[in-house]
PQR file of N, CA, C, O and H, with PARSE charges and radii, in Angstrom:
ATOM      1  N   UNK A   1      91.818   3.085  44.238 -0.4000 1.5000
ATOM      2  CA  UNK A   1      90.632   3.913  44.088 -0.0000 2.0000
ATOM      3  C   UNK A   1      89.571   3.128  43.322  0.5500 1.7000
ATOM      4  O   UNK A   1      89.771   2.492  42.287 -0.5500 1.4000
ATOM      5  N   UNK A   2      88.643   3.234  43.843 -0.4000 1.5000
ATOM      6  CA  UNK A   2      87.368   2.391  43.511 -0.0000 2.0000
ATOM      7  C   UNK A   2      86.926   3.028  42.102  0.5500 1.7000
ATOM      8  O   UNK A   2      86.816   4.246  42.240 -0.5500 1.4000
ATOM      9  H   UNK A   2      88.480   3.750  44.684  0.4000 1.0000
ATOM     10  N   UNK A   3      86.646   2.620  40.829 -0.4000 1.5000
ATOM     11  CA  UNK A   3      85.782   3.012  39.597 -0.0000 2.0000
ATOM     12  C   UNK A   3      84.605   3.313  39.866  0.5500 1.7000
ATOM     13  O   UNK A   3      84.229   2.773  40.906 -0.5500 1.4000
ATOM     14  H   UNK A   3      86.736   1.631  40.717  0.4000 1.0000
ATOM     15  N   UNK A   4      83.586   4.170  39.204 -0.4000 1.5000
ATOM     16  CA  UNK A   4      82.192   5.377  39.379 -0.0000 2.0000
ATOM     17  C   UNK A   4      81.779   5.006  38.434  0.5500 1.7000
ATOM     18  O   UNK A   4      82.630   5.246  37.577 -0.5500 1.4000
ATOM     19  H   UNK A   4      83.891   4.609  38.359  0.4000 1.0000
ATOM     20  N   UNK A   5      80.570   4.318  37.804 -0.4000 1.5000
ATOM     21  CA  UNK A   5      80.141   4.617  36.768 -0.0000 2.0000
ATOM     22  C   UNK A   5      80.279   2.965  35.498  0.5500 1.7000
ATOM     23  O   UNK A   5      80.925   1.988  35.875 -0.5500 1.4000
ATOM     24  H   UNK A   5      79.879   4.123  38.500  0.4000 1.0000
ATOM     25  N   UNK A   6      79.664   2.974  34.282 -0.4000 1.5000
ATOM     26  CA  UNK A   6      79.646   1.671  33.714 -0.0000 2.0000
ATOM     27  C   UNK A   6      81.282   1.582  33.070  0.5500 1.7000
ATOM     28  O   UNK A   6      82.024   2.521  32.782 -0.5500 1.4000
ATOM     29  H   UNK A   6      79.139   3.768  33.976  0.4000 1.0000
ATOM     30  N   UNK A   7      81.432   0.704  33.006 -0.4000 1.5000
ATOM     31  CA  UNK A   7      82.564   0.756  31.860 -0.0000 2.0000
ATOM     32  C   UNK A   7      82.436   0.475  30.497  0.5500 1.7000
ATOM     33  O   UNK A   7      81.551  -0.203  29.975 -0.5500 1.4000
ATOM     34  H   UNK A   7      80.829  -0.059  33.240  0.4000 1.0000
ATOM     35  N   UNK A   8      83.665   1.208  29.785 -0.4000 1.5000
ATOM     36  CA  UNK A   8      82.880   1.281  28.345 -0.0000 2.0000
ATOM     37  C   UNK A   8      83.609   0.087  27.870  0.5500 1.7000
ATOM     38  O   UNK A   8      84.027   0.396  26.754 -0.5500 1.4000
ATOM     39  H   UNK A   8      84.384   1.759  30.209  0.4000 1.0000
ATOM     40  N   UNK A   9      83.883  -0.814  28.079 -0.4000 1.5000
ATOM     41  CA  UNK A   9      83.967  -1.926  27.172 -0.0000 2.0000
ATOM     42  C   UNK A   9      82.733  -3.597  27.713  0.5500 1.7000
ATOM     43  O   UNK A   9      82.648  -4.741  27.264 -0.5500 1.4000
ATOM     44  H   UNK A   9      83.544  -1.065  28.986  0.4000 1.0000
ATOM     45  N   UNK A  10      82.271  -3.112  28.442 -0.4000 1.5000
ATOM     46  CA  UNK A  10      81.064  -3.658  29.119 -0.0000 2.0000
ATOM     47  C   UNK A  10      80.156  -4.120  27.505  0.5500 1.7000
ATOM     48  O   UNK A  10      79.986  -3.219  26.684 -0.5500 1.4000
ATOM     49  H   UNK A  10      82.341  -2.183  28.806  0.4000 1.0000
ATOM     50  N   UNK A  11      79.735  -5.282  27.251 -0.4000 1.5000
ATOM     51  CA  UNK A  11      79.006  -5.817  26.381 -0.0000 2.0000
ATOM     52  C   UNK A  11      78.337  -6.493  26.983  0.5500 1.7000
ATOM     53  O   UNK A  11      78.753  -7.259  27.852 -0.5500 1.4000
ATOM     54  H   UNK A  11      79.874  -6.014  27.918  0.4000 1.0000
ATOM     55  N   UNK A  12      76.629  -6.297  26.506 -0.4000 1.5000
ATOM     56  CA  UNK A  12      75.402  -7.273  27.196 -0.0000 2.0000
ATOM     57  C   UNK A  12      76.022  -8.950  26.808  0.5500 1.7000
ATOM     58  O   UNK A  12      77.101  -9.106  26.236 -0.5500 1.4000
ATOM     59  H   UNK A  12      76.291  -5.675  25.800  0.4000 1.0000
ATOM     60  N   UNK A  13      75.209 -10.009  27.196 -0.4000 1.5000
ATOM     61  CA  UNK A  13      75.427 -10.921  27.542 -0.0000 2.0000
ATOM     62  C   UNK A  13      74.466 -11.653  26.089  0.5500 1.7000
ATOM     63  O   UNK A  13      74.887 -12.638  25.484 -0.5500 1.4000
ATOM     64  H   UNK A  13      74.332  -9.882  27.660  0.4000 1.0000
ATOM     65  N   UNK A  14      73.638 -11.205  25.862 -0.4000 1.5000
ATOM     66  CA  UNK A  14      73.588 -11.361  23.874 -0.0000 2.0000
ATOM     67  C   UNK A  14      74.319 -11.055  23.063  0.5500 1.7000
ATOM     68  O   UNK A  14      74.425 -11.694  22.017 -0.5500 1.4000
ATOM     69  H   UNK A  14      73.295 -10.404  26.353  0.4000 1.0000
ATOM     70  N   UNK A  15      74.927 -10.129  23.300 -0.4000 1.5000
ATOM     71  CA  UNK A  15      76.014  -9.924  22.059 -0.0000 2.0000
ATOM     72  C   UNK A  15      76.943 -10.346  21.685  0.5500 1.7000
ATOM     73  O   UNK A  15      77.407 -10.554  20.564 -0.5500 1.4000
ATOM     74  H   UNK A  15      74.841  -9.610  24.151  0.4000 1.0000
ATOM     75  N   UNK A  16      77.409 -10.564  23.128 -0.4000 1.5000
ATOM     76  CA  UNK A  16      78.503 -11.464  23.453 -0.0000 2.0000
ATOM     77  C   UNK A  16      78.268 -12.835  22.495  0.5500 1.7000
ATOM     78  O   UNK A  16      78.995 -13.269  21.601 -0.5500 1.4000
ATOM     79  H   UNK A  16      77.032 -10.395  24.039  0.4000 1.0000
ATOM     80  N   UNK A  17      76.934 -13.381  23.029 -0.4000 1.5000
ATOM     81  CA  UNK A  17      76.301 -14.835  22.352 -0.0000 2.0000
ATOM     82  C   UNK A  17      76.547 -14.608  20.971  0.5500 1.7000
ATOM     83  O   UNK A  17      77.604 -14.943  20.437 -0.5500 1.4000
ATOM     84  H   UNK A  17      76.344 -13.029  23.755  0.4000 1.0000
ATOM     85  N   UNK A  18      75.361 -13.904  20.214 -0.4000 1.5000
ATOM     86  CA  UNK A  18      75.847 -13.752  18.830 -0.0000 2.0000
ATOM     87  C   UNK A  18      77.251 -13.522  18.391  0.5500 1.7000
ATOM     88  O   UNK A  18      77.654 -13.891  17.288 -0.5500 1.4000
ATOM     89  H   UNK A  18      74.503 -13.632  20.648  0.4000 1.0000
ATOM     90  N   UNK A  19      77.829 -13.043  19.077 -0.4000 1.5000
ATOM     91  CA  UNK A  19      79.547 -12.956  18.191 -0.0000 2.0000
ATOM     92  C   UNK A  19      80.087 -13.630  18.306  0.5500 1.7000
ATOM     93  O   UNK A  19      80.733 -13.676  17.260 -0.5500 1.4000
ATOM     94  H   UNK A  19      77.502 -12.744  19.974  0.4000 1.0000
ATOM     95  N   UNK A  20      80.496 -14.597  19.106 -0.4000 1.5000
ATOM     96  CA  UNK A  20      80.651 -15.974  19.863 -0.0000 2.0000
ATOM     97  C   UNK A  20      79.776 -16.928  18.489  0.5500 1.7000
ATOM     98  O   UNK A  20      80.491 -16.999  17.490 -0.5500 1.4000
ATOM     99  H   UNK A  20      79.971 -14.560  19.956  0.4000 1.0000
ATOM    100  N   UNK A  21      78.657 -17.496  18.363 -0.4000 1.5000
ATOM    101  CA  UNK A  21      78.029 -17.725  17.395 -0.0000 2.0000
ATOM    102  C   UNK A  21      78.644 -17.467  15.986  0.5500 1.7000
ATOM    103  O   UNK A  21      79.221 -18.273  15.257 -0.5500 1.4000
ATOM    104  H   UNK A  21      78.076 -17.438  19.175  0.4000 1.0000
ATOM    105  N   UNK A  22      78.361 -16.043  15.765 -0.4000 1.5000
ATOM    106  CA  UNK A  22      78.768 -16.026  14.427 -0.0000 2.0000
ATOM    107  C   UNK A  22      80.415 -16.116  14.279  0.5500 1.7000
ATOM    108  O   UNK A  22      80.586 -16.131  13.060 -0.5500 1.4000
ATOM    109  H   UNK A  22      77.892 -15.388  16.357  0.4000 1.0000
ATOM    110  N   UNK A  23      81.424 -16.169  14.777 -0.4000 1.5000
ATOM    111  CA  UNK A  23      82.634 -16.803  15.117 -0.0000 2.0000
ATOM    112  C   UNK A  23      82.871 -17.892  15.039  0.5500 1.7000
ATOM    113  O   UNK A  23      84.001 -18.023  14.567 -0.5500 1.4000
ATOM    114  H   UNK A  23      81.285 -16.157  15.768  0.4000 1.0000
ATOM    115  N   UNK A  24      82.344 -18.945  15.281 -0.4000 1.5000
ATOM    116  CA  UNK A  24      81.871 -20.067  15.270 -0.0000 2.0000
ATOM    117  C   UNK A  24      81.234 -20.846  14.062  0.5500 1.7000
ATOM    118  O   UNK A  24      81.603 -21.980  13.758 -0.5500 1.4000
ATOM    119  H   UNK A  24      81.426 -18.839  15.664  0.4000 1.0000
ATOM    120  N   UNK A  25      80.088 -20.043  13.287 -0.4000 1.5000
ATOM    121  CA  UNK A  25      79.928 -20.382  12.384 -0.0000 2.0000
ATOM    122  C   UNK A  25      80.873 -20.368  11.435  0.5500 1.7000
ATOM    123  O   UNK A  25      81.190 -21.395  10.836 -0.5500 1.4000
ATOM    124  H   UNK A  25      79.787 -19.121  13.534  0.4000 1.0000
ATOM    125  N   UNK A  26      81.575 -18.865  11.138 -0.4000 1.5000
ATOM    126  CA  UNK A  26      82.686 -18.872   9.951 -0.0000 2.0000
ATOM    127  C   UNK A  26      83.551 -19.622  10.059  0.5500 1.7000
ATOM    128  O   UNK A  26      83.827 -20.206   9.011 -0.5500 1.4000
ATOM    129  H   UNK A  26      81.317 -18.030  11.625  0.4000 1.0000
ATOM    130  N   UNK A  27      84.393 -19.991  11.294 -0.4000 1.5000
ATOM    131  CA  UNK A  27      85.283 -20.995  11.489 -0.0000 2.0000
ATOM    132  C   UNK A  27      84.815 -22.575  10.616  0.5500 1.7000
ATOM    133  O   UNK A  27      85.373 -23.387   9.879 -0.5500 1.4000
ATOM    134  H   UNK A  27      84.169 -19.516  12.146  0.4000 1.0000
ATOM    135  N   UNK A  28      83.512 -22.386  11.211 -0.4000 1.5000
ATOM    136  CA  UNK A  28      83.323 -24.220   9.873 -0.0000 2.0000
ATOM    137  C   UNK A  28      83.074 -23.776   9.013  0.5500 1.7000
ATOM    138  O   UNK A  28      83.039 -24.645   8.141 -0.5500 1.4000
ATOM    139  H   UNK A  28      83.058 -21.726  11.810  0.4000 1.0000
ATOM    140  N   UNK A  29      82.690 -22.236   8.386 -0.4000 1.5000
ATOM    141  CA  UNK A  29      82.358 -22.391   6.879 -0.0000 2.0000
ATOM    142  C   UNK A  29      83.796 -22.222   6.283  0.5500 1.7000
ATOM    143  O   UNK A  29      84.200 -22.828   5.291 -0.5500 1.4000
ATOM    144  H   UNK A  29      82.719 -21.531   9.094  0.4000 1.0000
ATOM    145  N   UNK A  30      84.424 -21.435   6.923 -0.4000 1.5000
ATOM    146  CA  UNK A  30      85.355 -21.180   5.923 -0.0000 2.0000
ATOM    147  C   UNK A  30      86.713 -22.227   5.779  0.5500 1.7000
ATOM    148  O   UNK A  30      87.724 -21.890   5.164 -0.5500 1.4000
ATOM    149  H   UNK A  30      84.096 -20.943   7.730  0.4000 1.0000
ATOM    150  N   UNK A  31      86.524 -23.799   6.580 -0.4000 1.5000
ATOM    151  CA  UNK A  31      86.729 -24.984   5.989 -0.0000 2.0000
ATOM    152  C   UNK A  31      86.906 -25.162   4.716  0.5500 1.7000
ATOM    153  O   UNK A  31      87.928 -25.283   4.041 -0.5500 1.4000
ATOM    154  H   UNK A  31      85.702 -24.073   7.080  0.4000 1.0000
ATOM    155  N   UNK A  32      85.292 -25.166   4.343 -0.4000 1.5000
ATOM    156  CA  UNK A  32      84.584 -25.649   2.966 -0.0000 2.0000
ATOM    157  C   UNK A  32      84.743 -24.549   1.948  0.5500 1.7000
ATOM    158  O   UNK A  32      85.060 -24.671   0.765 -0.5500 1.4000
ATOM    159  H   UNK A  32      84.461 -25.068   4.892  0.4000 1.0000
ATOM    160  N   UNK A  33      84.459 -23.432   2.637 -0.4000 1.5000
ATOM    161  CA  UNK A  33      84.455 -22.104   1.193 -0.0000 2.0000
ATOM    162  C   UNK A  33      85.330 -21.473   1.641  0.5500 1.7000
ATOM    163  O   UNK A  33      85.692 -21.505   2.817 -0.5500 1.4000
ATOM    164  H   UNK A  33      84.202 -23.333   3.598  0.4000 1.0000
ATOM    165  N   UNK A  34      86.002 -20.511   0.371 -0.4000 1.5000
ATOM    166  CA  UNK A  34      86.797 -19.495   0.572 -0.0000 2.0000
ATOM    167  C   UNK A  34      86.649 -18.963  -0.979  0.5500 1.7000
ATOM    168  O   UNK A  34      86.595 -19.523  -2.074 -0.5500 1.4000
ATOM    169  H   UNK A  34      85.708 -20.485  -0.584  0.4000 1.0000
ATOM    170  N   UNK A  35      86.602 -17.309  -0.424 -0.4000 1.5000
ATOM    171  CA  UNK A  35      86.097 -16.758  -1.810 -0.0000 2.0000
ATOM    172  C   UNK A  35      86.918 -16.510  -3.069  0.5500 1.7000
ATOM    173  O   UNK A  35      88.018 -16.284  -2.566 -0.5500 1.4000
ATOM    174  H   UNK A  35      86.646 -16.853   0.465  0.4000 1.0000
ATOM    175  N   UNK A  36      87.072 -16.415  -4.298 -0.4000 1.5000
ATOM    176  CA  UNK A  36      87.529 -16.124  -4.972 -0.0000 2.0000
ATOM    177  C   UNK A  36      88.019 -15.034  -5.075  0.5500 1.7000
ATOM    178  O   UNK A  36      87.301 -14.077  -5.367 -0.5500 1.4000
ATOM    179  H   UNK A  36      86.178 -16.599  -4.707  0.4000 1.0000
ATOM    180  N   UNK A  37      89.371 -14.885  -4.863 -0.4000 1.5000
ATOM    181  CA  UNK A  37      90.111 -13.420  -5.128 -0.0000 2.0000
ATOM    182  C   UNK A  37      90.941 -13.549  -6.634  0.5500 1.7000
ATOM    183  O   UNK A  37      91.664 -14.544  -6.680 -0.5500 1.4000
ATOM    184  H   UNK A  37      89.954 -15.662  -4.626  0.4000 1.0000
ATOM    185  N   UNK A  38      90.943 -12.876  -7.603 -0.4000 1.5000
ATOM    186  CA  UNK A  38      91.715 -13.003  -8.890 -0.0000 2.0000
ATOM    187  C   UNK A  38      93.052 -12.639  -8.654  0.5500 1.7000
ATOM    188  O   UNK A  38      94.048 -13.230  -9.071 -0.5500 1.4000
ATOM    189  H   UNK A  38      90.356 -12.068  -7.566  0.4000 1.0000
ATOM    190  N   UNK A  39      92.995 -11.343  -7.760 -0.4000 1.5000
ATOM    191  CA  UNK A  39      94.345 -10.749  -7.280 -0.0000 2.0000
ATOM    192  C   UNK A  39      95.140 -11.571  -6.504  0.5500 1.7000
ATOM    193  O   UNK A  39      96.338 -11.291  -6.531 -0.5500 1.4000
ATOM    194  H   UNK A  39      92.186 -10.864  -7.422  0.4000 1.0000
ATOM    195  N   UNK A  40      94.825 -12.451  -5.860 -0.4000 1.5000
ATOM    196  CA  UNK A  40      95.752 -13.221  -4.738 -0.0000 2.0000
ATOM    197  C   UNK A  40      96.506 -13.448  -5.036  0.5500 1.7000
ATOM    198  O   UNK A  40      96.364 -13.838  -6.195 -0.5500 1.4000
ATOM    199  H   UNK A  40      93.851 -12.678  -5.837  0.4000 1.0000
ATOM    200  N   UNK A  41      97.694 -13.506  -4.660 -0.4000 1.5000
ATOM    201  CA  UNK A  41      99.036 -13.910  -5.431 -0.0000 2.0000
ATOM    202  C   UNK A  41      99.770 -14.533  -3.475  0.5500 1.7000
ATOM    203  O   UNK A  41      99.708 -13.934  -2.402 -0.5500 1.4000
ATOM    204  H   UNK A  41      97.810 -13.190  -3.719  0.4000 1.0000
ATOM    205  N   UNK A  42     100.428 -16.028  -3.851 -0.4000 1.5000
ATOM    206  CA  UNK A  42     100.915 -16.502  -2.513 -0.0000 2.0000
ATOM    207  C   UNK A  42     101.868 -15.927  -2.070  0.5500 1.7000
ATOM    208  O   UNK A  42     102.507 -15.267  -2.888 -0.5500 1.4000
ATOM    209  H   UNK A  42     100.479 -16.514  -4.723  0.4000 1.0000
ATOM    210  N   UNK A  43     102.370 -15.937  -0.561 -0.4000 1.5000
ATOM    211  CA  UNK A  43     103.046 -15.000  -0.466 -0.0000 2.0000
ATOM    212  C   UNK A  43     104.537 -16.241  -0.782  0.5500 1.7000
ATOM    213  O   UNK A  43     105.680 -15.932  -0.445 -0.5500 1.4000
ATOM    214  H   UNK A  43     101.850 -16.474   0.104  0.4000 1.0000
ATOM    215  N   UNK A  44     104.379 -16.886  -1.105 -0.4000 1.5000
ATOM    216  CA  UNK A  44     105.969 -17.867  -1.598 -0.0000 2.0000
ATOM    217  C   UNK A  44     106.157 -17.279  -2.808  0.5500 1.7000
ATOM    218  O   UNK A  44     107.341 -17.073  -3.072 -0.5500 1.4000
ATOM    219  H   UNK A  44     103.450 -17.137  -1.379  0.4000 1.0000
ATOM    220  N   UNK A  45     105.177 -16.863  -3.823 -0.4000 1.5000
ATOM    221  CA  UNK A  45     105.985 -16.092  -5.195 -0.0000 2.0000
ATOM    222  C   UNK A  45     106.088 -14.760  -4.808  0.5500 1.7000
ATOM    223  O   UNK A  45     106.758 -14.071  -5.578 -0.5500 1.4000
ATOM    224  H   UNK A  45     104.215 -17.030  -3.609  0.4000 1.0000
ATOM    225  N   UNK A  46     105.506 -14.061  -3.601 -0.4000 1.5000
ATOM    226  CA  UNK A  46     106.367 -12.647  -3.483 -0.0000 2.0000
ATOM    227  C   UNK A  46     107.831 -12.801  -3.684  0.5500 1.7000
ATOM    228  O   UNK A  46     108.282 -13.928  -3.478 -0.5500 1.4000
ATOM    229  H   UNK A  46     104.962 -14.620  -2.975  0.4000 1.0000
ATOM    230  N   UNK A  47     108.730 -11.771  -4.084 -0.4000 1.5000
ATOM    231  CA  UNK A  47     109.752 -11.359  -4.072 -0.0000 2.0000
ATOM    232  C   UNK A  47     110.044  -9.952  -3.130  0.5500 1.7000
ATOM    233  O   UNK A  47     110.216  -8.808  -3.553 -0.5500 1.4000
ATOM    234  H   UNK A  47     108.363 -10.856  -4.251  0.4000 1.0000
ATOM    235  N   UNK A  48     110.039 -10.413  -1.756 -0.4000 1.5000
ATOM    236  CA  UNK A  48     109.769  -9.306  -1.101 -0.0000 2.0000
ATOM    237  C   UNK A  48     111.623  -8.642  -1.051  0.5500 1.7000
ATOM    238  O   UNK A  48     111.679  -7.831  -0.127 -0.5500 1.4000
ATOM    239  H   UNK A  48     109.898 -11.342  -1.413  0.4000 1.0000
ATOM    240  N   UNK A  49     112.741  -8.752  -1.617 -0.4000 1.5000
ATOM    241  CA  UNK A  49     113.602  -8.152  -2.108 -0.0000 2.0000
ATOM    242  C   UNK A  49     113.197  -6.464  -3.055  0.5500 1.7000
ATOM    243  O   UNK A  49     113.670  -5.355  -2.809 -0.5500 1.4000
ATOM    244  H   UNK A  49     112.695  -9.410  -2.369  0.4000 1.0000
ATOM    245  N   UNK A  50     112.123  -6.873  -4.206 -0.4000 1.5000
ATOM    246  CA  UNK A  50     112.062  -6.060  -4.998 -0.0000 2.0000
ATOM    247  C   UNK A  50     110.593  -5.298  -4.231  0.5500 1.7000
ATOM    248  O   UNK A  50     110.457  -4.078  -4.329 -0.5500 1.4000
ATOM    249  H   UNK A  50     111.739  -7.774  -4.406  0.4000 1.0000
ATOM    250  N   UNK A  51     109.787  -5.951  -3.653 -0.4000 1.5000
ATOM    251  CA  UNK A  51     108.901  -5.295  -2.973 -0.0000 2.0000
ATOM    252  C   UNK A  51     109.366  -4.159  -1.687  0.5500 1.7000
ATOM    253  O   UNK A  51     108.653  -3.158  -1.609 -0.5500 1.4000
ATOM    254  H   UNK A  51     109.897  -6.942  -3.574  0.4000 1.0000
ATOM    255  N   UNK A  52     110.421  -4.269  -0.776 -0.4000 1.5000
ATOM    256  CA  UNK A  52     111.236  -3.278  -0.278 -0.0000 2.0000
ATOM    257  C   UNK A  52     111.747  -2.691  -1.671  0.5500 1.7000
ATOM    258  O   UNK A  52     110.829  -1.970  -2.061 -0.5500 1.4000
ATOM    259  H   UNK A  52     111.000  -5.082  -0.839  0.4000 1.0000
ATOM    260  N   UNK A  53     112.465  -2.674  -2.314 -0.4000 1.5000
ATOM    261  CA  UNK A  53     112.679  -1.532  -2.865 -0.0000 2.0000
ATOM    262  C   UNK A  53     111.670  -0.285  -3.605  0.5500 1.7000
ATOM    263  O   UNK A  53     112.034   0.827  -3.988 -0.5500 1.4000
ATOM    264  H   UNK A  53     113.211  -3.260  -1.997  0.4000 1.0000
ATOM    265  N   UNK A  54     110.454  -0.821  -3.646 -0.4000 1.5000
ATOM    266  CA  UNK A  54     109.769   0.172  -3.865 -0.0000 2.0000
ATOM    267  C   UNK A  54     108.980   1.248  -2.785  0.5500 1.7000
ATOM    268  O   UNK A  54     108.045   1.924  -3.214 -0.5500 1.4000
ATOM    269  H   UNK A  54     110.158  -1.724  -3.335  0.4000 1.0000
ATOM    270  N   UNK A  55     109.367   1.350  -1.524 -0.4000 1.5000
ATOM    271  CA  UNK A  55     109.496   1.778  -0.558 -0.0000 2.0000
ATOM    272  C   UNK A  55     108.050   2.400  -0.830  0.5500 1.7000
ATOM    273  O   UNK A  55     107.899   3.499  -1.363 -0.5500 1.4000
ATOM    274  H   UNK A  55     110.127   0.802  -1.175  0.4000 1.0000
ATOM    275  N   UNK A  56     106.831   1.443  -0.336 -0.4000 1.5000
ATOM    276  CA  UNK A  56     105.403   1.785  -0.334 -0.0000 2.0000
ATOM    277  C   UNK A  56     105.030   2.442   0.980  0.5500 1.7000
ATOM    278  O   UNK A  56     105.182   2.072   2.144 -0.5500 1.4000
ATOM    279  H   UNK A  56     106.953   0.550   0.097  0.4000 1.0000
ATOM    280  N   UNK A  57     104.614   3.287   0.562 -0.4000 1.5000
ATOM    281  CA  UNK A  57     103.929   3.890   2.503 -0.0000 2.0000
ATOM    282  C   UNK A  57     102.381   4.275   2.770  0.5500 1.7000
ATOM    283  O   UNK A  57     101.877   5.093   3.539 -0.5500 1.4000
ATOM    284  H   UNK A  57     104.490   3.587  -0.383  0.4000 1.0000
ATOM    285  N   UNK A  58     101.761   3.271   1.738 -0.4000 1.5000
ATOM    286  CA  UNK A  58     100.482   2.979   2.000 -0.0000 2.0000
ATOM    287  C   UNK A  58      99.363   2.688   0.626  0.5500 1.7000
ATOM    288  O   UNK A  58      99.791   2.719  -0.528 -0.5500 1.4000
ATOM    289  H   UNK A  58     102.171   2.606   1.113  0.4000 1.0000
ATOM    290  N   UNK A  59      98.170   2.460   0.884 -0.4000 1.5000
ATOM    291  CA  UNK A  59      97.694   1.487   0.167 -0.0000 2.0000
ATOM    292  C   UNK A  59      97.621   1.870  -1.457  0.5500 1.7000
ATOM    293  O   UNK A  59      97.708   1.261  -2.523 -0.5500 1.4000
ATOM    294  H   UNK A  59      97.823   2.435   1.822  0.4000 1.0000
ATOM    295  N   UNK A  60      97.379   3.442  -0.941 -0.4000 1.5000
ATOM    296  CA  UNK A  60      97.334   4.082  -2.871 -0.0000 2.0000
ATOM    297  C   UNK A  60      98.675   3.815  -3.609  0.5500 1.7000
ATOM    298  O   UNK A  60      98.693   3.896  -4.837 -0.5500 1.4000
ATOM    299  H   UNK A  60      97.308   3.936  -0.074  0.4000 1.0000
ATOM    300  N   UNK A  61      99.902   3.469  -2.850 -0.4000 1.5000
ATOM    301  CA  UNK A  61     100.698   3.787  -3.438 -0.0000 2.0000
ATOM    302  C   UNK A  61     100.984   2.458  -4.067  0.5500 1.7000
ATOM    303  O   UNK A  61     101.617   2.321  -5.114 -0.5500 1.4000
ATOM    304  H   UNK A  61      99.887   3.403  -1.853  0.4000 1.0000
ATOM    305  N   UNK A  62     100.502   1.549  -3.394 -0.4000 1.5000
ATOM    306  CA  UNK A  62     100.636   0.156  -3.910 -0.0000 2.0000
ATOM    307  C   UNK A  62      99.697  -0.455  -4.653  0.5500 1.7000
ATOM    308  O   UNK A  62      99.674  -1.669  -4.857 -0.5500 1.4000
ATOM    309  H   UNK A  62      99.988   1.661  -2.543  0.4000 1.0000
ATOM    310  N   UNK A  63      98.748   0.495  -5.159 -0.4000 1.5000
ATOM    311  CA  UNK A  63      97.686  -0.088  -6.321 -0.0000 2.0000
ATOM    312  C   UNK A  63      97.069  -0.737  -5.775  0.5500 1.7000
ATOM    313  O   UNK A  63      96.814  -1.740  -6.441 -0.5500 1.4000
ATOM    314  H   UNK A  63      98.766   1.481  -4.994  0.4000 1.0000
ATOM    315  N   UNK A  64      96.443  -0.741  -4.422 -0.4000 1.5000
ATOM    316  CA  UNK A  64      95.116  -1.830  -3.795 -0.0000 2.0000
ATOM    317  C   UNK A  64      94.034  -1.252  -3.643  0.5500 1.7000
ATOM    318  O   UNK A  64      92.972  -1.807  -3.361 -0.5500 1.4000
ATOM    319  H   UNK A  64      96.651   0.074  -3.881  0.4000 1.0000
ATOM    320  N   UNK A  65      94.281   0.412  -3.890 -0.4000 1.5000
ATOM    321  CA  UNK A  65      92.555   0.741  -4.031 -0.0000 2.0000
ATOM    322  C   UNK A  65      92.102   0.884  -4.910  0.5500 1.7000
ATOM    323  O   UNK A  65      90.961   1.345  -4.901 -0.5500 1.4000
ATOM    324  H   UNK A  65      95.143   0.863  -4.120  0.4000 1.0000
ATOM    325  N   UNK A  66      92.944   0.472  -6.528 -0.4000 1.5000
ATOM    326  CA  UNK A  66      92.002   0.492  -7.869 -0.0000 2.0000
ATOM    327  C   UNK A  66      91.436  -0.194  -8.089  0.5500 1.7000
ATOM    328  O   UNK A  66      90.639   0.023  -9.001 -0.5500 1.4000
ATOM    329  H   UNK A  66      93.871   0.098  -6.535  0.4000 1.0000
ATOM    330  N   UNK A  67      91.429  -1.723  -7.319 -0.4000 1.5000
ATOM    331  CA  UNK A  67      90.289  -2.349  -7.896 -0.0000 2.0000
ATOM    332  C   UNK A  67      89.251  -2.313  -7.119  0.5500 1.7000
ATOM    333  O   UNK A  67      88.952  -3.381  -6.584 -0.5500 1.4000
ATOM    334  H   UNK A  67      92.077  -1.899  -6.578  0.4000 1.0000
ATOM    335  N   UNK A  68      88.863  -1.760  -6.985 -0.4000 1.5000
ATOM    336  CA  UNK A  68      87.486  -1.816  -6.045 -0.0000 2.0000
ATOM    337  C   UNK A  68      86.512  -0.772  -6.916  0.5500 1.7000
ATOM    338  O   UNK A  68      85.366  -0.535  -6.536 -0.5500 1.4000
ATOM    339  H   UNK A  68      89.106  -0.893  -7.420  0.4000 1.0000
TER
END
């Protein structure tokens, strides 16, 4: 059966460009920069043993929306 009508994931042919573009740009910036997070912690010193046991089931419960 033949489709009627635009489709909704249809994007003009600029937008496309700019996102493409700005995709492009971050890829080389973020080479050189990357922002300062205080919180970051790697995930090689997780202890994801003791992190399952605190059986988190989403972000409040894990203290990531107080700092903001």
């Amino acid at each position: 059966m033949d489709e009627t009508g635009v489709p909704g994931n249809q994007e003009s042919l600029p937008k496309i460009l700019i996102d493409t573009l700005r995709g492009l740009l971050w890829a080389g910036i973020s080479q050189i920069y990357s922002p300062i997070c205080p919180d970051l912690e790697p995930l090689a010193a997780v202890n994801l043993a003791t992190w399952r046991q605190r059986e988190f089931k989403c972000e409040h419960q894990g203290g990531l929306d107080t700092s903001f």
